[in-house]
C-alpha positions as CSV (number, residue, x, y, z in Angstrom):
1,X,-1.6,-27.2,13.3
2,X,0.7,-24.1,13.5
3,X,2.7,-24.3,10.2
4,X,4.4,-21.6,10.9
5,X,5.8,-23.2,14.3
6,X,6.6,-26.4,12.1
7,X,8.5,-23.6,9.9
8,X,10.3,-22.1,12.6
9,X,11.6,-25.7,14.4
10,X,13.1,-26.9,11.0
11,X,15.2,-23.8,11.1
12,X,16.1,-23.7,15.0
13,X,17.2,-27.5,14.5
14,X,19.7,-26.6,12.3
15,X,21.1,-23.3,13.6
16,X,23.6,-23.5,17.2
17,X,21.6,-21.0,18.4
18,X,22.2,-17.9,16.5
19,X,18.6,-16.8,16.7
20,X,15.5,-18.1,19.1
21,X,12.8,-19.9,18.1
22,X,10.7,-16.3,18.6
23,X,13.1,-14.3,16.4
24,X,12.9,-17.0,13.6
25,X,9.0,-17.0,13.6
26,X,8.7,-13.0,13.5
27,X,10.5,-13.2,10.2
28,X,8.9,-15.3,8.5
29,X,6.9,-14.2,5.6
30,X,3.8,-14.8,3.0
31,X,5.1,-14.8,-0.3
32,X,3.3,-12.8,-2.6
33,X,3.4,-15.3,-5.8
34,X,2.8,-19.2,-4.6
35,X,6.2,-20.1,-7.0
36,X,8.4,-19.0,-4.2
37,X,6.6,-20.8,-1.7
38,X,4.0,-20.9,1.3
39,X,6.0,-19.4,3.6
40,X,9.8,-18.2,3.6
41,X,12.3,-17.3,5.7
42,X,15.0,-14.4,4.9
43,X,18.6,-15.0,6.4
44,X,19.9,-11.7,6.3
45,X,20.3,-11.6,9.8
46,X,22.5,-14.6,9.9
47,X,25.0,-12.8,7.6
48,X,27.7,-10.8,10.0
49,X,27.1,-14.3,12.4
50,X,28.0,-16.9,9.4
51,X,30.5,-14.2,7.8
52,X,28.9,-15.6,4.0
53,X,27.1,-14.5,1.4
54,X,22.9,-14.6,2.3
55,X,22.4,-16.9,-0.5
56,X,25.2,-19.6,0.8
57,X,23.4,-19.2,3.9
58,X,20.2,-20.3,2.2
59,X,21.8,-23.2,0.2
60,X,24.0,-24.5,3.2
61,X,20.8,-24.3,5.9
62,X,18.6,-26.3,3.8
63,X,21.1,-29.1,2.7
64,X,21.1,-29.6,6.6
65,X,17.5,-29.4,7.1
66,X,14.8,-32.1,7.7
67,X,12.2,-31.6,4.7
68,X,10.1,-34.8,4.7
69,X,7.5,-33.0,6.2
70,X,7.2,-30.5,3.8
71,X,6.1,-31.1,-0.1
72,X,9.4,-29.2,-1.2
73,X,12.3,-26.6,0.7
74,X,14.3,-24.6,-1.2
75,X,16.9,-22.3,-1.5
76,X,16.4,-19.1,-3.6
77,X,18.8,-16.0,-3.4
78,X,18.4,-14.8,0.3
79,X,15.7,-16.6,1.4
80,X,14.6,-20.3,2.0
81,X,11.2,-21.2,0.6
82,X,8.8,-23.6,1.8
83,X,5.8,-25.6,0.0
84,X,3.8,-27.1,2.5
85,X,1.9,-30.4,2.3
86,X,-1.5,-29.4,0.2
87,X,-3.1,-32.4,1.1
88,X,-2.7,-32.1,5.1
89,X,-2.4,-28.5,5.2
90,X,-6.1,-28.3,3.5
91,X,-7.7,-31.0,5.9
92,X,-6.3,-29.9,9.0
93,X,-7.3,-26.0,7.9
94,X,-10.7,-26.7,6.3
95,X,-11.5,-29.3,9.2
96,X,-10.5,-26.2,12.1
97,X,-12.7,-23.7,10.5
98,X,-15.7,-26.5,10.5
99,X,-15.4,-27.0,13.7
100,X,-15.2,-23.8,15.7
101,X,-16.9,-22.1,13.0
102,X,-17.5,-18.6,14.3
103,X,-15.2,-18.7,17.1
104,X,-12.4,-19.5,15.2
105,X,-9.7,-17.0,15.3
106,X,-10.6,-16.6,18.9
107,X,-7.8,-16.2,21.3
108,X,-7.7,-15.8,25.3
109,X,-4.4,-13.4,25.6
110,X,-6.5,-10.8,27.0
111,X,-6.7,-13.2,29.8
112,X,-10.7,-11.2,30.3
113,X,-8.9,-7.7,30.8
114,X,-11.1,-5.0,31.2
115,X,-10.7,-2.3,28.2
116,X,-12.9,0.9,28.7
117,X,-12.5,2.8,25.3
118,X,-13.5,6.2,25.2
119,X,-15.5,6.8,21.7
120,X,-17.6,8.5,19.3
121,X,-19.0,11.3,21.9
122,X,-20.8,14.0,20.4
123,X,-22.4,16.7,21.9
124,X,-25.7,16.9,23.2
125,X,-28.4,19.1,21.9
126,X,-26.0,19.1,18.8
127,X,-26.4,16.7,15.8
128,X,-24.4,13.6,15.2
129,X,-22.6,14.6,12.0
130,X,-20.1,12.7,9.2
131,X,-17.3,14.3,11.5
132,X,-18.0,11.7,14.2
133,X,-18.2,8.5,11.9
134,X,-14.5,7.4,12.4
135,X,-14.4,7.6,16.1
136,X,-17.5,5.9,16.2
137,X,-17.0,3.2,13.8
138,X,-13.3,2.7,14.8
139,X,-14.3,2.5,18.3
140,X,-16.5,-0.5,17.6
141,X,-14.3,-2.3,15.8
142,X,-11.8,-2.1,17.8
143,X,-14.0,-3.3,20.6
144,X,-15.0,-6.8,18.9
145,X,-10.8,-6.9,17.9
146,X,-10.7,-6.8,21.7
147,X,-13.4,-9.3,22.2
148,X,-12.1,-12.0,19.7
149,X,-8.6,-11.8,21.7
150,X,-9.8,-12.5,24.8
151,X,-10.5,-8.7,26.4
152,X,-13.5,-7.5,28.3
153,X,-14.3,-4.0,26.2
154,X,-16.2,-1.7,27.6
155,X,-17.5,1.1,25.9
156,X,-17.7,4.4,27.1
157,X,-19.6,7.1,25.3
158,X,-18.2,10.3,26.9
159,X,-20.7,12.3,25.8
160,X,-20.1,17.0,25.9
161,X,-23.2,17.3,28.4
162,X,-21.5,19.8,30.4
163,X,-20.1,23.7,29.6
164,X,-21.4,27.7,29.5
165,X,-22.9,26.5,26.1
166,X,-25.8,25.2,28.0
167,X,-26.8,28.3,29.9
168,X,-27.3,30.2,26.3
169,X,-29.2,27.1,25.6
170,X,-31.2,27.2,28.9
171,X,-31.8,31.3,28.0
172,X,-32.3,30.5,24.2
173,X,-35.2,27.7,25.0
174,X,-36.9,29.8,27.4
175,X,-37.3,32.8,25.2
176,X,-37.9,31.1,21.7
177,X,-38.0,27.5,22.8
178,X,-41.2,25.6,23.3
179,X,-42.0,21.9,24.8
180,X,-43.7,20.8,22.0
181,X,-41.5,21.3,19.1
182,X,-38.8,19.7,21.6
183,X,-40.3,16.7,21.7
184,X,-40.9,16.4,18.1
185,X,-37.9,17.1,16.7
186,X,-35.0,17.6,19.4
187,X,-31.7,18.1,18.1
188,X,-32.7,20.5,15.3
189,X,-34.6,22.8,17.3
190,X,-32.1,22.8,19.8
191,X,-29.3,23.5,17.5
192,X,-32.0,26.2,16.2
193,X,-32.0,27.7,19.5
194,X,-28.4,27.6,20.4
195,X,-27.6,29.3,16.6
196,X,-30.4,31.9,17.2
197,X,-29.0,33.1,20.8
198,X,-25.5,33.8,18.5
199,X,-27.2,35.7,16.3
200,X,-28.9,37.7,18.3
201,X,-25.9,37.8,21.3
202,X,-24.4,40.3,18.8
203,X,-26.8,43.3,19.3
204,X,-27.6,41.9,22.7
205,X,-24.2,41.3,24.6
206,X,-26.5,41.3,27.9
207,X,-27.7,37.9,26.6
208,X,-24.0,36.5,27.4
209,X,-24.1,38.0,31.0
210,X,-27.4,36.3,31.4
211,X,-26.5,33.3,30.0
212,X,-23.2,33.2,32.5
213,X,-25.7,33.6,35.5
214,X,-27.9,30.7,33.9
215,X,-24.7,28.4,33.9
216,X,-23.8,29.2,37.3
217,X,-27.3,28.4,38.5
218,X,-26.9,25.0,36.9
219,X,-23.8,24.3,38.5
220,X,-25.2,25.2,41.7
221,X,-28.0,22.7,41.5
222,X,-30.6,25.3,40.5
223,X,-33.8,22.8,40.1
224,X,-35.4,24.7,37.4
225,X,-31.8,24.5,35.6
226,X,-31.1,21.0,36.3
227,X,-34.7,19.6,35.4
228,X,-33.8,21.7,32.1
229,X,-30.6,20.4,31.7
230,X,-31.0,16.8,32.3
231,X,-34.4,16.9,29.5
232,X,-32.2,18.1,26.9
233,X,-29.9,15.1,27.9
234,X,-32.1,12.9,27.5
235,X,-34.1,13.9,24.4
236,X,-30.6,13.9,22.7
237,X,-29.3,10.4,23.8
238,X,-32.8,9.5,22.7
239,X,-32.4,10.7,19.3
240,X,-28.2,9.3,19.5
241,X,-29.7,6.0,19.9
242,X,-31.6,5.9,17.1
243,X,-28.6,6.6,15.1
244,X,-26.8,4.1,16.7
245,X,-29.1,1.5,16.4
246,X,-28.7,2.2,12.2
247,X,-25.5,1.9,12.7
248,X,-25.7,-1.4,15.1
249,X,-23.3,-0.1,17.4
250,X,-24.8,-0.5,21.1
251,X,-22.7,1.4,24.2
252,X,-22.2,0.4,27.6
253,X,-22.3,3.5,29.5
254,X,-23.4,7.5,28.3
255,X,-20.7,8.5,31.3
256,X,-20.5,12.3,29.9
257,X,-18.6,15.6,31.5
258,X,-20.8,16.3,33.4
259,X,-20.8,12.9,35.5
260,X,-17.1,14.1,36.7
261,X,-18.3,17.2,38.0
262,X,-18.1,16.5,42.2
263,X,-14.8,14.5,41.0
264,X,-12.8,17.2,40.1
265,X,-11.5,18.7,43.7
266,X,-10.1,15.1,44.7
267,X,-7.4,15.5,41.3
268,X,-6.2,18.5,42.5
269,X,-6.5,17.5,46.0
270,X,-3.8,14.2,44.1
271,X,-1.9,16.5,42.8
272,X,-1.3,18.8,45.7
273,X,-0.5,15.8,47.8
274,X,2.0,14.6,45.4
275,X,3.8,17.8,45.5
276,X,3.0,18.0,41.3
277,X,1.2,21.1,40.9
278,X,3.3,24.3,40.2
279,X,2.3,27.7,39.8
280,X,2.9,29.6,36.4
281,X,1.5,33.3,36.1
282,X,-1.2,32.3,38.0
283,X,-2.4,29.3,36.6
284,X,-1.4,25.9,38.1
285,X,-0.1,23.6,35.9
286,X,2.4,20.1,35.9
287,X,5.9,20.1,34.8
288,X,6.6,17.3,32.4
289,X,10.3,18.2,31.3
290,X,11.2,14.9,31.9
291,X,9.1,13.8,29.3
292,X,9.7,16.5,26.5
293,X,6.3,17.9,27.3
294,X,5.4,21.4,27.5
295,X,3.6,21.7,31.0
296,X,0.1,20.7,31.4
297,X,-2.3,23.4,32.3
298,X,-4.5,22.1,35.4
299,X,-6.2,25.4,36.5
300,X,-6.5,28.7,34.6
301,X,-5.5,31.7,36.8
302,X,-9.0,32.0,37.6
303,X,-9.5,28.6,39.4
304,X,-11.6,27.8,36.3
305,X,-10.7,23.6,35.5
306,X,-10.0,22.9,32.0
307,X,-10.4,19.5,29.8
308,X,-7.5,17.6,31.1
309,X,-9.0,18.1,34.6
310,X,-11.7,16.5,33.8
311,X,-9.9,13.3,31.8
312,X,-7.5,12.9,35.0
313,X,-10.8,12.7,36.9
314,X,-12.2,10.0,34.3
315,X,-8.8,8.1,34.1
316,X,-9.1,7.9,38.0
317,X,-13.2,6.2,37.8
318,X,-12.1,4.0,35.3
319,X,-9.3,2.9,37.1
320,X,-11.2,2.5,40.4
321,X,-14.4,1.3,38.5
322,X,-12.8,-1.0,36.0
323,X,-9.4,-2.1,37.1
324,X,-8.5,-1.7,33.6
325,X,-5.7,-3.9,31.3
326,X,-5.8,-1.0,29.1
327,X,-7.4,2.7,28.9
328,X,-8.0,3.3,25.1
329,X,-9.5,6.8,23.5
330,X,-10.1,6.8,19.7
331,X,-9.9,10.5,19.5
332,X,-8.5,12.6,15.8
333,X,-4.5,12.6,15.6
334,X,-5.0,16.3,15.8
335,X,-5.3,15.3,19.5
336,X,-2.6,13.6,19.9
337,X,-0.3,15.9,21.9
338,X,-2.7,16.3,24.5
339,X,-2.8,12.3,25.1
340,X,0.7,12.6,25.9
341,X,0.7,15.2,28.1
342,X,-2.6,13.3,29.7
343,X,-0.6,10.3,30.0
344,X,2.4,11.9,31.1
345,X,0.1,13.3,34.3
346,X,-1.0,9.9,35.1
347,X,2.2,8.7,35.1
348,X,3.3,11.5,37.6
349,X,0.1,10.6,39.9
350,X,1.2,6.9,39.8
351,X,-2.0,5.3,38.7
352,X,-1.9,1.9,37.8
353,X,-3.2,2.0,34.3
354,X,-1.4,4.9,32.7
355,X,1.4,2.9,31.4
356,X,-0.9,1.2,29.2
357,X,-2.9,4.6,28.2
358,X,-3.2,4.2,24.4
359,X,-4.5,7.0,22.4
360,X,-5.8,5.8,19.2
361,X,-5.6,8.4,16.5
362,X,-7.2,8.5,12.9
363,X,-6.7,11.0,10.0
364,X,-9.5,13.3,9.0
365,X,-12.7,12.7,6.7
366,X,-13.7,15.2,3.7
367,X,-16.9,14.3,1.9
368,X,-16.8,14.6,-1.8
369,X,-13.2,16.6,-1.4
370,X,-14.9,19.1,1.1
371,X,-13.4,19.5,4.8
372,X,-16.1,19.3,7.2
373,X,-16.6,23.2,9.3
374,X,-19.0,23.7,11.8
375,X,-18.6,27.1,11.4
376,X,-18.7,27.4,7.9
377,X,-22.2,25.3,8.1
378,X,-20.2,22.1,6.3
379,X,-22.1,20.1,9.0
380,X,-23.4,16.8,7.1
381,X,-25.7,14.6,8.9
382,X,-24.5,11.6,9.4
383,X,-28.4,9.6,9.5
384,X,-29.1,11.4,6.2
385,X,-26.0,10.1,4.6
386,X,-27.4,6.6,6.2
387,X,-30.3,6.8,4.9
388,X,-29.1,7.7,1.4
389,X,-27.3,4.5,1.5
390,X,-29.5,2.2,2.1
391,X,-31.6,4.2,-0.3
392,X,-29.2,3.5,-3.3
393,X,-28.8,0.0,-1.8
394,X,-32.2,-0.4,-2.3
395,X,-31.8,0.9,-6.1
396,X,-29.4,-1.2,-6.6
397,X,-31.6,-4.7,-5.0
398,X,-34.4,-3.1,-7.0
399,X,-32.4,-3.0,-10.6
400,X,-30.8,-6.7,-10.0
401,X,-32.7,-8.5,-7.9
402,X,-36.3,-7.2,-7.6
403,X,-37.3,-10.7,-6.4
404,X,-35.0,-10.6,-3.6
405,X,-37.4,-11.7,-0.1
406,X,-36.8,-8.9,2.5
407,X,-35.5,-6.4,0.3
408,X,-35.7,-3.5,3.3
409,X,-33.7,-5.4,5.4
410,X,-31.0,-6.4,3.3
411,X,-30.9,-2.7,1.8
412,X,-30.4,-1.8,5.3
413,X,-27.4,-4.3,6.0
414,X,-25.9,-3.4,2.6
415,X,-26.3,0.1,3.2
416,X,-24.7,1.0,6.2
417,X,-22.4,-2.0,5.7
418,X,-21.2,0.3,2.5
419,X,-20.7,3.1,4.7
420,X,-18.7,1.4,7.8
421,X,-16.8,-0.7,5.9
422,X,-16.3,2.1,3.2
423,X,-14.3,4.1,6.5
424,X,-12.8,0.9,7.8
425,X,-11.0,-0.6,5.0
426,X,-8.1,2.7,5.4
427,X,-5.6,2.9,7.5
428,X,-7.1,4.9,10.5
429,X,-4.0,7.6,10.1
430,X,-5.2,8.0,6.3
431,X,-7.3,11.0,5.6
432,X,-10.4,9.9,3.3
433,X,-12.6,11.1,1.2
434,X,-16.0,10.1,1.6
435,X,-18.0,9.5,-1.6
436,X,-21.2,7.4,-1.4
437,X,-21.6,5.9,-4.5
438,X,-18.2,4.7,-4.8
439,X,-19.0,3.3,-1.1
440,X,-21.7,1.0,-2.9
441,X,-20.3,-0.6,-6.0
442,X,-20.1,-3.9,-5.9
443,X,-16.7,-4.5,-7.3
444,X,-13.6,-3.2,-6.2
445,X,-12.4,-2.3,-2.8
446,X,-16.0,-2.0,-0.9
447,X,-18.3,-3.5,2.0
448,X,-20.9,-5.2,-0.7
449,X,-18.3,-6.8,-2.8
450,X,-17.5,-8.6,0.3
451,X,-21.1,-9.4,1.7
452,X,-22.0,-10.4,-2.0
453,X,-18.9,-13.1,-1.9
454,X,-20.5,-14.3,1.8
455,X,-24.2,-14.3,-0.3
456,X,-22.8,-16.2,-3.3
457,X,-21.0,-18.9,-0.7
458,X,-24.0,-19.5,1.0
459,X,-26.0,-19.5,-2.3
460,X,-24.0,-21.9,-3.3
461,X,-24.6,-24.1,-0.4
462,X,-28.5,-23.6,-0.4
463,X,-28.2,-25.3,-4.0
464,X,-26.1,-28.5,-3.4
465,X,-29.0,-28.9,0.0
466,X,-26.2,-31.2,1.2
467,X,-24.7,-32.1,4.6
468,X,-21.0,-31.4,4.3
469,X,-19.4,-34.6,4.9
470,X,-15.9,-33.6,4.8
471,X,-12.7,-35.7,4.4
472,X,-9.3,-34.9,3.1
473,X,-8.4,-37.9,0.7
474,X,-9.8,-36.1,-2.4
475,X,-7.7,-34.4,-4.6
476,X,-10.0,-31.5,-6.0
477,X,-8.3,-29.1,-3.5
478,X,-4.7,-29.3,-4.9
479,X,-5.9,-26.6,-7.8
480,X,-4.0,-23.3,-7.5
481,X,-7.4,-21.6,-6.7
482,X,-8.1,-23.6,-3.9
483,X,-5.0,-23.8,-2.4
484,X,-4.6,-20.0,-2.2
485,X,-8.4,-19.4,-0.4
486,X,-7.4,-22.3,1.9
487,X,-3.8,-20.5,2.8
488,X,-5.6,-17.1,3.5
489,X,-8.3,-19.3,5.5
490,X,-5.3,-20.1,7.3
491,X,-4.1,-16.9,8.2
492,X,-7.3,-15.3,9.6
493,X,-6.3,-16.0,13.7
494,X,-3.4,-14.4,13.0
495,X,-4.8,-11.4,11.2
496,X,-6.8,-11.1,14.5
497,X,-4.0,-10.7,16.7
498,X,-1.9,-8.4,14.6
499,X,-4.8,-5.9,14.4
500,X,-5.5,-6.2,18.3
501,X,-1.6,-5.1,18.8
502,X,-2.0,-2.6,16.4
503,X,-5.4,-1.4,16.9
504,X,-6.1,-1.7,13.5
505,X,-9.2,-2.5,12.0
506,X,-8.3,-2.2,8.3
507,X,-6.4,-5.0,8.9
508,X,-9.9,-7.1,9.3
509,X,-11.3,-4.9,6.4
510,X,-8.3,-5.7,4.2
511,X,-7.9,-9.5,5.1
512,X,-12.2,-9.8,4.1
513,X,-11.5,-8.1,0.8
514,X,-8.5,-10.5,0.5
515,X,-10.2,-13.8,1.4
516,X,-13.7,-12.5,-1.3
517,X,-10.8,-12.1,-4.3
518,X,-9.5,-15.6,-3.8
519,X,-13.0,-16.8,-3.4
520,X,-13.9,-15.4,-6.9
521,X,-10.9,-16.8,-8.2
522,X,-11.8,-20.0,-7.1
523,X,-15.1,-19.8,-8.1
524,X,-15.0,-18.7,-11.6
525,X,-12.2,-21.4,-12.2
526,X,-14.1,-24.5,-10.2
527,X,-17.1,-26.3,-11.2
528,X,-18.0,-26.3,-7.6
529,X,-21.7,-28.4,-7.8
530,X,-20.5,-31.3,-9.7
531,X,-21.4,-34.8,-8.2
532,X,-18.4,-36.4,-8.0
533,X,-16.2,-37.3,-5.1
534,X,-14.9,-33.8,-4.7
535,X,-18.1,-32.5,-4.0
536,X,-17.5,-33.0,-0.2
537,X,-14.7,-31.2,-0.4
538,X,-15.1,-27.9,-2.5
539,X,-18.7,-27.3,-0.5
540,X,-16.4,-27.7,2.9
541,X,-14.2,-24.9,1.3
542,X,-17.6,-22.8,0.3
543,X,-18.8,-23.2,3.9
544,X,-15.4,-22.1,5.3
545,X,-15.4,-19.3,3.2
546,X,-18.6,-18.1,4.6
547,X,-17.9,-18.5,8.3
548,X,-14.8,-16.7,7.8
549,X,-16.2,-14.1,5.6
550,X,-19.0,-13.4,7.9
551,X,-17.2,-13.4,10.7
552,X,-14.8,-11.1,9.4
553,X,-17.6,-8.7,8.8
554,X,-19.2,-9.0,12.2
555,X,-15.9,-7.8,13.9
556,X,-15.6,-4.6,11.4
557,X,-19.6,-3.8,12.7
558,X,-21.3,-5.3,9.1
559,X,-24.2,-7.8,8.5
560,X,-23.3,-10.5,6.2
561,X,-26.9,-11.4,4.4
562,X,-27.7,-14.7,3.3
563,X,-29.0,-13.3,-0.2
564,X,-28.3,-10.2,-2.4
């Protein structure tokens, strides 16, 4: 049952048509304190229409109003509260979650859209660092939003395989490099090369000239260069993966630069043909006045392409590829100019999918109050900062519940749980601050404080070793507790869609933490494992807890264990 519909018709049945049914539904509201009501409905709106006070409004609206269906309506200051009926609202809510268990909150409106979303994408030959932890967790999450509503995501790790920085690599390898150490440990003795040609580049400048001549081999098809090339690749994808398999975040294609390479004539080939390509001191670049853009630069003055060449080239695979409902790119806001001016282009070449071109930005990440540098050497790893968590996890298992059966594997899930949902639970514009140990307390705002609400819920159903035969004529449920957990039960399918339009996966992380504090309030107020006729009824709110709890997790990228 949509409440919220049953909400909105009381009201349209007793206006002429001042507002539709749509405009009355998008106002209503969640009270934060259950006196004022379930749900309410502000009439500010109706103010200039009715020429009266908001609060005669109110009164007058509700004296006219059909509120058997409802326990109570009232009229309070500008609003007009409702108390739904406890006893139906908690059988037709509890009975829902039951029954589709994990699928519910599942929507179709993405009608089975395509969505490539271009993510995390380091560099190869270059570790994966804490700097690439938001795009990469975002990205996910975002992806199963997609999922639950219905889209097809596909995700597209658009790897840096391609630049001059792999001829000083090619020239640093073959004068200090060796196979063997390669294969043991590939990133680091790659970045170990690549730092020592830098160092040494500056008493050697001929090392640059050489390593010019080595690039332009490659992108000739040199063999020797290629076979060199595509190893490092794939040693580094190789150690990615591991990574990513900590992180249990699975891609579905390593598309990187380089895989636009022979694509890159046919944009400017578009953009000649479309009469979009102007020249400006030599370079050639689009006008995008009209959108209160400074010009996009498509080709230095050299004929050298730049990045943008190359994401017109993607936009136009994807689009040919994929058909897509969307494009999406979780990329830093400090990128977010560029995405407009990147839109703007594909707007101008007319391709079908740039309308709905969304870049989705996030603020930056400091660990322990430090800004991240490259340069500086500020480069934390982000598998050792894994591995420290589910380290501490394991501490923390060790200290209070040494007993526990596969301690590794819950450390593990608890771990890098900590660490996603640590990053996920802000606002993707926030800046954070990354500190580990806060990341794995379990109280407060964190990942195991909601994995130890989904452990205690089925904990709690592993001890009453009952079948949940659930009917709604007991009364057991009408206790504030209760009632509040079975409201926010309620609310998850919309949760879902409002962080789908938004792109927003603290909304998830948010409604979880949410959904575990009621819980707990319910919990330590309810004698849930009492045999009396109840019983039935406060495990069927246990198990819906736990389906929504989990489920919650799964779509932020966490493991929910059965035991803590």
């Amino acid at each position: 049952m949509d409440y919220k519909a049953q909400v909105t018709n009381s009201i349209l049945n007793v206006l002429d048509g001042q507002l539709t049914s749509l405009q009355i539904y998008e106002k209503i509201e969640h009270p934060k304190d259950s006196k004022m009501g379930d749900m309410a409905f502000p009439v500010f709106a109706l103010a200039k229409t009715f020429h009266k006070a908001p609060n005669q409004i109110a009164s007058d609206l509700v004296s006219k109003m059909d509120t058997t269906i409802f326990e109570k309506v009232e009229a309070k200051g500008a609003y007009i509260n409702f108390f739904l009926d406890k006893k139906a609202y908690s059988s037709d809510v509890l009975n829902q979650v039951l029954q589709e268990g994990s699928t519910f909150g599942q929507n179709d409106e993405g009608n089975g859209g395509n969505v490539p979303i271009d993510m995390s994408s380091p560099n190869i030959a270059k570790p994966i660092s804490m700097g690439h932890l938001r795009s990469t967790v975002i990205g996910n999450a975002v992806a199963n939003i997609l999922s639950k509503n219905g889209y097809h995501p596909i995700k597209d790790n658009h790897l840096g395989d391609w630049g001059t920085q792999f001829g000083k690599l090619i020239v640093a390898y073959r004068k200090w490099g060796n196979e063997e150490d390669v294969k043991k440990d590939p990133i680091n003795n790659l970045v170990k090369y690549y730092v020592k040609f830098h160092k040494e580049d500056k008493q050697h400048p001929e090392l640059d000239d050489e390593a010019r001549e080595t690039f332009k081999k490659l992108e000739d098809g040199n063999q020797d260069e290629m076979d060199l090339w595509k190893w490092f690749r794939s040693v580094s994808i190789a150690a990615f993966k591991k990574i990513y398999d900590k992180l249990g975040i699975k891609f579905d294609t390593y598309n990187g630069e380089a895989f636009y390479n022979d694509k890159m004539a046919e944009v400017i080939d578009i953009l000649k043909d479309k009469g979009l390509l102007t020249e400006s001191q030599g370079a050639q670049v689009v006008m995008l006045d009209k959108y209160n853009l400074n010009p996009a630069l498509i080709l230095k003055s050299d004929g050298a392409s730049l990045y943008i060449t190359r994401d017109i080239a993607t936009a136009i695979y994807r689009e040919r590829t994929y058909h897509p409902a969307m494009n999406l790119y979780v990329v830093g806001s400090e990128q977010t100019y560029y995405f407009k001016q990147l839109k703007a282009v594909l707007m101008e070449i007319g391709l079908p999918s740039a309308a709905n071109l969304h870049h989705i930005p996030f603020g930056l990440i400091t660990v322990n109050g430090k800004k991240l540098s490259t340069r500086s050497g500020r480069i934390i790893l982000l598998d050792a900062v894994l591995n420290d968590a589910i380290n501490l996890a394991k501490k923390q298992i060790e200290e209070k519940n040494p007993d526990l059966a596969n301690k590794d594997q819950v450390a593990h899930q608890v771990g890098v749980g900590a660490i996603i949902f640590g990053d996920l639970k802000n606002d993707r514009m926030n800046n954070i601050d990354f500190v580990l140990e806060d990341q794995l307390k379990f109280e407060g705002e964190t990942g195991p404080y909601v994995q130890y609400s989904h452990a205690r819920a089925e904990s709690i159903l592993r001890k009453s070793a009952k079948k949940i035969n659930f009917n709604s004529s007991n009364k057991e449920l009408d206790d504030p507790q209760a009632w509040e957990t079975i409201k926010t039960l309620h609310e998850f399918p919309e949760i879902v869609k409002s962080a789908c339009q938004d792109f927003e996966p603290s909304e998830i992380a948010k409604y979880a933490l949410r959904l575990a504090k009621d819980f707990n309030q319910y919990y330590a107020h309810s004698k849930v494992l009492v045999e009396d006729e109840g019983l039935n009824a406060r495990l069927a709110l246990v198990k819906s807890v736990s389906i929504v709890l989990k489920e919650s997790l799964r779509i932020l990228g966490v493991q929910a264990p059965d035991e803590m």
